[in-house]
C-alpha positions as CSV (number, residue, x, y, z in Angstrom):
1,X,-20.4,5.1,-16.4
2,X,-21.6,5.4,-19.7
3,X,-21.1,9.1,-20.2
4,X,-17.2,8.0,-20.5
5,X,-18.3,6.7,-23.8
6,X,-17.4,10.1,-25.2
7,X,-15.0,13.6,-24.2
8,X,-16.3,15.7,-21.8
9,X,-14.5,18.8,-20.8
10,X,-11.2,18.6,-18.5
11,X,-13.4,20.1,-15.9
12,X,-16.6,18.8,-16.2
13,X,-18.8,18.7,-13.2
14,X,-19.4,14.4,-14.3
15,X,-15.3,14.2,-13.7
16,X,-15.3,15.5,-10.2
17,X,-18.5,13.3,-9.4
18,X,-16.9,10.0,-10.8
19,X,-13.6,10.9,-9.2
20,X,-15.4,11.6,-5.5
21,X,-17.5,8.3,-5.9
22,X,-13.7,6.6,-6.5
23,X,-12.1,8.4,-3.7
24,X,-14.1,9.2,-0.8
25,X,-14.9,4.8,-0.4
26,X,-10.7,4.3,-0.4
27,X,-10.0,7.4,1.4
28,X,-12.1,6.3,4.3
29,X,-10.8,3.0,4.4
30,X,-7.3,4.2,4.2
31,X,-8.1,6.4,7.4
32,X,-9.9,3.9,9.0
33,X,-7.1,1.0,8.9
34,X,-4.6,3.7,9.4
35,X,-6.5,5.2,12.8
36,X,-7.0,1.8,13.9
37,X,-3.5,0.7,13.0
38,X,-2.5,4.0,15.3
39,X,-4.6,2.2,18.2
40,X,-3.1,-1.3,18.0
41,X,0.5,0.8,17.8
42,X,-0.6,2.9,20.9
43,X,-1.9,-0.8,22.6
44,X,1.2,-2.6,21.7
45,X,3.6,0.6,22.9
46,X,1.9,0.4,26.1
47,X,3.1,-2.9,26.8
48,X,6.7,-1.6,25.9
49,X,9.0,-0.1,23.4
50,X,10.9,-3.2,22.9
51,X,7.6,-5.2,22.1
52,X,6.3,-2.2,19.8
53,X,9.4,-2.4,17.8
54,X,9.6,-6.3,17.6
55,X,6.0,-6.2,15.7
56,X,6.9,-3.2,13.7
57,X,10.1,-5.8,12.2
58,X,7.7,-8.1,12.0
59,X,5.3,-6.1,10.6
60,X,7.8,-5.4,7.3
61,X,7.5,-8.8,6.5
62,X,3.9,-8.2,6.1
63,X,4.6,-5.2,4.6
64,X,6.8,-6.6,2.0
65,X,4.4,-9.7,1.0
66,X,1.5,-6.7,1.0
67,X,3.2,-4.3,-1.2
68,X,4.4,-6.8,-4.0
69,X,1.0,-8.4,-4.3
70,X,-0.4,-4.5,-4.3
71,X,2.3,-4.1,-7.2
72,X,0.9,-7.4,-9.2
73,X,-2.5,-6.7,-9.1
74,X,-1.7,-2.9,-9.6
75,X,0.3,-4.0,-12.9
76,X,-2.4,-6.5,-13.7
77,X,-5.6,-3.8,-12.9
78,X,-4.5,-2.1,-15.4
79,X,-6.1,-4.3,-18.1
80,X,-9.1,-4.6,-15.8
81,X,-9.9,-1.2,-15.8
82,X,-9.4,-0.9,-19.9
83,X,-11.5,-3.6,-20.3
84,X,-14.4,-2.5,-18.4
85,X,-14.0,0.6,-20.4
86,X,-15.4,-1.0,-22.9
87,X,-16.9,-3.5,-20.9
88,X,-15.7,-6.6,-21.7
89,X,-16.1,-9.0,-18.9
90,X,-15.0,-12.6,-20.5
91,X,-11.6,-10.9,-20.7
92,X,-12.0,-9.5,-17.5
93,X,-12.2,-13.0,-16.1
94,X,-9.3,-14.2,-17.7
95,X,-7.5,-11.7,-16.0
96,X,-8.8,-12.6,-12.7
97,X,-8.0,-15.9,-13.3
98,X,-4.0,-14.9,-13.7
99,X,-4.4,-12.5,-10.7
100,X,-5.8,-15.5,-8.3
101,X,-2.7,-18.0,-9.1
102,X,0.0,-15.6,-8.8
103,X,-1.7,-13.7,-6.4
104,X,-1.8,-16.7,-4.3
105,X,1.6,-18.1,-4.8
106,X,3.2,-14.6,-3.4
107,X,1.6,-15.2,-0.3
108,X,2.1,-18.5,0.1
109,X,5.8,-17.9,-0.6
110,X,5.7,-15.5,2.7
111,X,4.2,-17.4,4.5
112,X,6.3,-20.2,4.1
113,X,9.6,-18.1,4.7
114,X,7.8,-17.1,8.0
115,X,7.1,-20.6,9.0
116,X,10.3,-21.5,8.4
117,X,13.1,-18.6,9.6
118,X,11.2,-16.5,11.4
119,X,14.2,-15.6,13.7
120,X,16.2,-15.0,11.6
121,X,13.9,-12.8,9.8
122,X,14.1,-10.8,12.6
123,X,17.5,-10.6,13.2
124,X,17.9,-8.6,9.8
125,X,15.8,-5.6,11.9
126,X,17.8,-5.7,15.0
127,X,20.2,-7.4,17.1
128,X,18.4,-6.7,20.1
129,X,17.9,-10.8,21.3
130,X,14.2,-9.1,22.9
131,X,13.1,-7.4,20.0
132,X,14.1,-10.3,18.0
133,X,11.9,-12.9,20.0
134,X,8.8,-10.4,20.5
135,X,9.0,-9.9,16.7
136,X,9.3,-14.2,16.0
137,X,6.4,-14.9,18.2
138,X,4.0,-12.3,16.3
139,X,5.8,-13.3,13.0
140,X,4.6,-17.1,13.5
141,X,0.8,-16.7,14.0
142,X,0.5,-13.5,11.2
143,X,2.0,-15.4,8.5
144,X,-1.0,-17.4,8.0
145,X,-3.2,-14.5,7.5
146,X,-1.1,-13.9,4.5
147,X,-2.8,-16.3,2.1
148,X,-6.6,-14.4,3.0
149,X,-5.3,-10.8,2.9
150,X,-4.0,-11.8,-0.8
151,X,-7.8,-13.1,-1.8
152,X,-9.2,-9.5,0.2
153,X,-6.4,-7.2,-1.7
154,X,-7.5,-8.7,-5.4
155,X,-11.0,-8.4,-4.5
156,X,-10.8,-4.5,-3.3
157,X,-8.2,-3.4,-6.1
158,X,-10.7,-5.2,-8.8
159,X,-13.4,-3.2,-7.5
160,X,-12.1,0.1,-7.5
161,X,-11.1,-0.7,-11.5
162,X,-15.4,-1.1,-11.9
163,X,-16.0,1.7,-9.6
164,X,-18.4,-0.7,-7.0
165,X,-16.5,0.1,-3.3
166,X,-19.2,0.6,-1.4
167,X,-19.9,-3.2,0.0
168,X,-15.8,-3.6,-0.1
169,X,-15.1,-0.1,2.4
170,X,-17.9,-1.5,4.6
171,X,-16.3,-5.0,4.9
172,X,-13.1,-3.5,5.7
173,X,-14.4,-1.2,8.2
174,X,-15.7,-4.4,9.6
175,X,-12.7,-6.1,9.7
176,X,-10.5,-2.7,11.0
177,X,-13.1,-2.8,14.2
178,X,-13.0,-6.4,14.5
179,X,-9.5,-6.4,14.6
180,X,-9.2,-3.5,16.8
181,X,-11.4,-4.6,19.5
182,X,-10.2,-8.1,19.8
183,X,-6.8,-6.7,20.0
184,X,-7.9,-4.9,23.2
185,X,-9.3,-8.0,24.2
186,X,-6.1,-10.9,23.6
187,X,-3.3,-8.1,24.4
188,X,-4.4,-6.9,27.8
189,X,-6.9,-10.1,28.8
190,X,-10.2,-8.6,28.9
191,X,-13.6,-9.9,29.4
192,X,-12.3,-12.8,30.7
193,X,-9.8,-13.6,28.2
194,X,-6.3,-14.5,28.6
195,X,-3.5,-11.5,28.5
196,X,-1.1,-13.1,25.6
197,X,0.4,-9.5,24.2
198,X,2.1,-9.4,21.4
199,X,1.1,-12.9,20.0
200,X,-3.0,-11.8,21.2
201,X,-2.4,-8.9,18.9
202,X,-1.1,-11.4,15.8
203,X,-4.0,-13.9,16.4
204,X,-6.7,-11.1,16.8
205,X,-5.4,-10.3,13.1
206,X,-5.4,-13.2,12.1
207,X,-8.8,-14.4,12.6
208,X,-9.7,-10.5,11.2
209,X,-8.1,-11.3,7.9
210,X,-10.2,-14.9,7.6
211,X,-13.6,-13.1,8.1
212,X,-12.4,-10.1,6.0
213,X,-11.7,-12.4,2.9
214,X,-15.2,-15.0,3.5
215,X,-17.1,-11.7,3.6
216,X,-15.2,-10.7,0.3
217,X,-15.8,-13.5,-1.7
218,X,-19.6,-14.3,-0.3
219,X,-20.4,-10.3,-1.6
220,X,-18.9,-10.9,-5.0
221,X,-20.3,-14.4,-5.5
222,X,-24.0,-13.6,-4.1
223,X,-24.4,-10.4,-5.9
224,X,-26.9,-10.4,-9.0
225,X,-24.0,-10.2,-12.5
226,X,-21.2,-9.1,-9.9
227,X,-18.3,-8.3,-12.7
228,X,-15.5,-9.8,-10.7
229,X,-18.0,-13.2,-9.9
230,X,-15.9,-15.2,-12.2
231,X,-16.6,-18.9,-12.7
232,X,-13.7,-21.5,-12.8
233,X,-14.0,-22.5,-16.3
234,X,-14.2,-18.6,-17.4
235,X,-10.9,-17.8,-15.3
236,X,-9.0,-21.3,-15.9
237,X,-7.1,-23.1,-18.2
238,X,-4.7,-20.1,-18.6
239,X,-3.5,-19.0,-22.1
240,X,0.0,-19.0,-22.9
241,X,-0.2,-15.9,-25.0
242,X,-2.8,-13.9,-23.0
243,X,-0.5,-14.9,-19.8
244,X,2.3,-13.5,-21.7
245,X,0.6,-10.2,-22.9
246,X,-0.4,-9.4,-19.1
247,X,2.9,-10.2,-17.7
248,X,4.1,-7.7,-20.3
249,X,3.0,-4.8,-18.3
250,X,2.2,-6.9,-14.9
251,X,5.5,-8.0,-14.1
252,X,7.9,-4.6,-14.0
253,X,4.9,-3.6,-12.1
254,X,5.8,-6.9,-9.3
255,X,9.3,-6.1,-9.6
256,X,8.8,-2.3,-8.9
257,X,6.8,-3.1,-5.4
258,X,9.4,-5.8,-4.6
259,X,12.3,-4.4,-4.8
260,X,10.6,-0.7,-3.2
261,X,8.8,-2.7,-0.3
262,X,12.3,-4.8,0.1
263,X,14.3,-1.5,0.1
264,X,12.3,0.1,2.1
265,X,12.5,-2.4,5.0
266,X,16.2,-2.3,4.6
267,X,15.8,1.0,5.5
268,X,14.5,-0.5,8.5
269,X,17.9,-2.4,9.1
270,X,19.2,1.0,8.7
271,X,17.3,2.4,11.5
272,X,17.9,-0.2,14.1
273,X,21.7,0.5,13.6
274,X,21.0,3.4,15.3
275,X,19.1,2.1,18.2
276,X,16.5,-0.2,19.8
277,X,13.9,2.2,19.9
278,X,14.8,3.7,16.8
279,X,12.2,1.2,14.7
280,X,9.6,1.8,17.2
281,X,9.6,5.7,16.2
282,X,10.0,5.3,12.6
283,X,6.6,2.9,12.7
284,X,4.6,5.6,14.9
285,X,6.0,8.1,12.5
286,X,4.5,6.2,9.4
287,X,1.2,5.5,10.8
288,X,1.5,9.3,11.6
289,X,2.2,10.1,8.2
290,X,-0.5,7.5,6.1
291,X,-3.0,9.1,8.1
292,X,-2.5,12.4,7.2
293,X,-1.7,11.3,3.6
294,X,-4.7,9.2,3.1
295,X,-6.5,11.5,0.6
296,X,-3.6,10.4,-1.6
297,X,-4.3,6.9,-1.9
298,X,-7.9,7.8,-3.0
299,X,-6.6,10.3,-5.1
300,X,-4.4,7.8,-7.0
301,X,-7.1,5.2,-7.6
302,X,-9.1,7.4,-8.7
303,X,-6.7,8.9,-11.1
304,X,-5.7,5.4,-12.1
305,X,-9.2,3.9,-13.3
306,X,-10.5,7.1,-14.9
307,X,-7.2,7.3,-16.9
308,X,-7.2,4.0,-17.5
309,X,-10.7,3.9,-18.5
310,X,-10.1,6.9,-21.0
311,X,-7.3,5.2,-22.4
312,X,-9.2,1.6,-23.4
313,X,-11.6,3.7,-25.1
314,X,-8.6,5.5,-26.9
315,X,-9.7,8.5,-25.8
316,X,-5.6,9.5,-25.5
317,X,-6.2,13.6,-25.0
318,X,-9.0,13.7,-22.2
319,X,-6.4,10.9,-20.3
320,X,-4.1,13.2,-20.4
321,X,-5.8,16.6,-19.1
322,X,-7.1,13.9,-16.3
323,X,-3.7,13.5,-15.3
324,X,-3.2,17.2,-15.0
325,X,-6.0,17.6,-13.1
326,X,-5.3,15.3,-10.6
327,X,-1.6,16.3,-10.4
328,X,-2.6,19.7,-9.4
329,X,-5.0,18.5,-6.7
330,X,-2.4,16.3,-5.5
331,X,0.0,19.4,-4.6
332,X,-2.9,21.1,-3.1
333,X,-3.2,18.3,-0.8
334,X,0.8,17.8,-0.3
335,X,1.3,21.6,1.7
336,X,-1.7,20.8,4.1
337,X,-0.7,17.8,4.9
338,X,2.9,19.1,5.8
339,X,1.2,22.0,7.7
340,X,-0.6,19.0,9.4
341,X,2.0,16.8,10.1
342,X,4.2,19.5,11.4
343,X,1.8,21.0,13.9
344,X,0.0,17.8,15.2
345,X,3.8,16.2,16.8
346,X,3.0,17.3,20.5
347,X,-0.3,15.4,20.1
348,X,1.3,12.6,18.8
349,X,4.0,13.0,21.5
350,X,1.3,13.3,23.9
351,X,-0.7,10.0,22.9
352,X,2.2,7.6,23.0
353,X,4.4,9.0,26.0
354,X,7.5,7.4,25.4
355,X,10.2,8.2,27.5
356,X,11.8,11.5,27.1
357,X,14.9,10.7,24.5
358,X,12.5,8.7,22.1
359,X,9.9,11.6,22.9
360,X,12.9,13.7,21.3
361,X,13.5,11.1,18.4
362,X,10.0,10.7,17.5
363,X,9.6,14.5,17.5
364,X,12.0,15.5,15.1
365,X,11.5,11.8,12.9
366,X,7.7,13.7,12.5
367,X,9.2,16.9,11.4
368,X,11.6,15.3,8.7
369,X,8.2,13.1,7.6
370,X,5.8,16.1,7.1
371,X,9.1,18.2,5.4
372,X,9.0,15.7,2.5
373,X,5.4,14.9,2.3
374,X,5.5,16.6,-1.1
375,X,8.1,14.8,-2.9
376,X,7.0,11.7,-1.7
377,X,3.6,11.9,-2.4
378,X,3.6,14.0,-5.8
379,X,5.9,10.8,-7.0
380,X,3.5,8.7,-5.7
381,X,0.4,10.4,-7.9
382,X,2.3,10.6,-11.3
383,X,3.8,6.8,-11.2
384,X,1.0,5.3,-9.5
385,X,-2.0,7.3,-10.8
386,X,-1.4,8.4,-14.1
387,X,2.0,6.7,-15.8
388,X,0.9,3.1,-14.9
389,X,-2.5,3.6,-15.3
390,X,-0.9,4.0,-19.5
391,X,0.7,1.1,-18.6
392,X,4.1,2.6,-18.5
393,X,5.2,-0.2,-15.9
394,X,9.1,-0.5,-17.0
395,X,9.8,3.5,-16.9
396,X,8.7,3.3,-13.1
397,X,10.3,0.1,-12.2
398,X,13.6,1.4,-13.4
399,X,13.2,4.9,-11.3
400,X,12.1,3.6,-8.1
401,X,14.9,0.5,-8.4
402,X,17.6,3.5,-9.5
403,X,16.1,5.6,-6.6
404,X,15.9,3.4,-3.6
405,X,19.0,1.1,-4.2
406,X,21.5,3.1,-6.0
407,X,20.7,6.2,-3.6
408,X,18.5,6.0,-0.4
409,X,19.8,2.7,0.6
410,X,23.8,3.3,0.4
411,X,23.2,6.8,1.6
412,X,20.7,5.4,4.8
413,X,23.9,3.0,5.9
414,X,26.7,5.6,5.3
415,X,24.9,7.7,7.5
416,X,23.6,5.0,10.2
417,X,26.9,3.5,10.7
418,X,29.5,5.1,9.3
419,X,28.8,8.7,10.7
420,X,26.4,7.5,13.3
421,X,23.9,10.4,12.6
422,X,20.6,10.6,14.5
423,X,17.8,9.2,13.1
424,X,16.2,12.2,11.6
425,X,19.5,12.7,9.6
426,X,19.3,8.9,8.4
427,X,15.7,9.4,7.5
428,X,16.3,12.2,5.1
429,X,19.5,10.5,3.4
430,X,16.8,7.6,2.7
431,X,13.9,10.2,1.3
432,X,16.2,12.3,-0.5
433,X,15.5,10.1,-3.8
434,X,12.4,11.3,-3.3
435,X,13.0,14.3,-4.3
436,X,15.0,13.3,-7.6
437,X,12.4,10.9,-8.6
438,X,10.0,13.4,-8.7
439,X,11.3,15.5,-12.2
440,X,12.1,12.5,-14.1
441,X,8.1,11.1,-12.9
442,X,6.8,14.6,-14.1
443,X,9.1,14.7,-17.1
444,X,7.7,11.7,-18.5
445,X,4.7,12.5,-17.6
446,X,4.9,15.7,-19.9
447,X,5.9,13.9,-22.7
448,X,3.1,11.6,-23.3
449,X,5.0,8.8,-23.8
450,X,3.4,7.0,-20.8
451,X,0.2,6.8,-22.7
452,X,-0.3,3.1,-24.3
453,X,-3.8,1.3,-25.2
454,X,-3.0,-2.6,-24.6
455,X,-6.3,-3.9,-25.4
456,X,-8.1,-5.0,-27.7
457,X,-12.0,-4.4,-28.8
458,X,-13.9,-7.8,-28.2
459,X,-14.9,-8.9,-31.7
């Protein structure tokens, strides 16, 4: 990494190699939990639609706990990847310190909401009595994994800021298979043991997510000067002032992912107004869609610890023809996916063989998903990869907050209940902010007022 120590030309054969070495570790561990998640759908669906779409509520309460803490240590990696810029790992552990205790204290929070109203969780999904008890019975074993995934989540997202993914993507694989197989296993009672469904499917993740995180921790804590190997009295008692300079930038960050993963599970409530099966569509539909997308995730963590390492070393211009860069390959990789998405429905259709109206449904949910691949996804490039990586947290908190609960949720219900549209309609009223978000994201882009160095040389 040390030829980031100076500017090198926008398109410099050393950008493209450091961008690859980012992106090809998370794209392949994006497609590989998203393939396998396509499995355990396709496993699960075979046992019914009902039980599909009781995990898939259950599911968003997963979902919701994973996308806030992906929002806090997003927020928070920020100063990781600006400090290993200039490679300052005492401060570096100071910030993993802050990560660990709020970290765990969002998933811990879950997990005790879980524990505690798990029915009535549910009920917010559906008001299908069946969907609601397939979806409490998974949501009671999965919660514990929540405490594990957060330890697995910092881990990864801390080591794509120091560019060492290699050992992480393989763990994950491991777990993805592991997870995969014994789901086969506990669902369908295999090899001898027992058939329990949808709560074999919630303990075979379970027990995933505890050897996921030990293998985690024993790879950064055996390797020779691991960065993110932190000792307790390098990460702990936490500083006032340095706490309050993280949260800064950290917390419109949380509050961004919390109220976008919460908003987008009301969508959820949204959907099953429309019918029982209608949440079991919109899941296959997503799974459908991160697949296809997955070079976007890679794309954006890439984008975020190159820009982010320019920017700690005040190198403000190069940062910015970085972002352009991976804008434009960004929109590149927008109309293929589309073209994808479009033309691989029968196959989809094929794979899970619902019956012939949710066939129909899941069809034309598919067509609406690949239509606004591009909106979604450019946003998703320019506030995740390039304006937070300048740590312009607050600008992005207020669009997707204005976005999601001022225009995709009020228009979702109007058209759910009040018109009774078919879900395809009721999916484009929810990603039609998409599409406005995207000129203020690129607006603010173009201005450069995103860019902001919040560290500090170590003396």
């Amino acid at each position: 990494m040390n030829f980031l120590h100076k500017p090198i030309p926008k398109y410099s054969p050393v950008f493209y190699k450091t961008a690859f070495s980012i992106c090809i570790p998370v794209v392949i561990s994006n497609i590989l939990a998203i393939g396998l998640n396509m499995i355990d759908t396709i496993m699960i669906g075979s046992l019914g639609v009902l039980e599909l779409s009781g995990v898939g509520a259950a599911n968003r309460i997963s979902f919701i706990c994973t996308i806030i803490c992906f929002g806090y240590y997003g927020g928070v990696s920020v100063f990781v990847s600006q400090y290993w810029g200039i490679k300052d790992i005492r401060n570096i552990h100071k910030v993993l310190g802050i990560e660990y205790i709020f970290g765990l204290a969002i998933a811990l929070t879950f997990m005790l909401l879980s524990m505690l109203i798990p029915y009535q969780l549910m009920g917010l999904f559906s008001k299908d009595p069946t969907v609601i008890g397939f979806g409490a019975r998974y949501l009671v074993i999965v919660q514990f994994s929540y405490i594990f995934s957060a330890v697995t989540f910092l881990i990864s997202f801390n080591s794509r800021c120091i560019n060492r993914l290699l050992i992480p993507t393989a763990i994950n694989a491991f777990a993805l298979l592991f997870n995969t197989f014994f789901n086969y296993l506990l669902i369908f009672g295999k090899l001898g043991f027992p058939a329990w469904g949808v709560e074999g499917a919630a303990i075979a993740t379970l027990a995933a997510r505890i050897i996921e995180s030990a293998l985690m921790l024993l790879y950064v804590y055996k390797s020779k000067d691991h960065p993110l190997a932190a000792k307790i009295r390098n990460m702990f008692p936490l500083e006032i002032t340095f706490v309050k300079h993280i949260f800064k930038t950290a917390l419109p960050a949380l509050v961004n992912e919390a109220a976008w993963s919460i908003g987008t599970s009301i969508y959820f409530i949204a959907f099953g107004r429309v019918n029982s099966s209608a949440i079991a569509v919109v899941q296959v539909a997503g799974v459908v869609n991160d697949l296809f997308v997955s070079v976007f995730f890679g794309l954006g963590n890439a984008s975020a610890v190159i820009i982010g390492n320019e920017i700690g070393r005040k190198n403000i211009d190069l940062a910015y023809n970085y972002g352009k860069s991976f804008i434009k390959a960004e929109l590149i990789f927008s109309v293929l996916s589309t073209i994808a998405i479009i033309y691989s429905r029968e196959w989809i259709i094929n794979i899970y063989n619902f019956d012939a109206i949710t066939n129909h449904m899941l069809s034309t949910t598919l067509l609406i998903y690949g239509l606004f691949v591009t909106p979604r996804m450019m946003g998703y490039a320019i506030s995740i990869g390039v304006l937070r990586a300048g740590g312009d947290t607050k600008f992005c908190m207020f669009c997707d907050i204005i976005g999601i609960w001022c225009v995709g949720i009020p228009l979702s219900f109007f058209g759910a209940i009040t018109l009774g549209l078919p879900l395809h309609w009721v999916v484009v009223m929810c990603f039609g902010e998409e599409a406005i978000k995207i000129f203020f994201f690129y607006y603010r882009f173009i201005s450069k007022r995103w860019i902001n160095v919040l560290i500090q040389a170590p003396a």
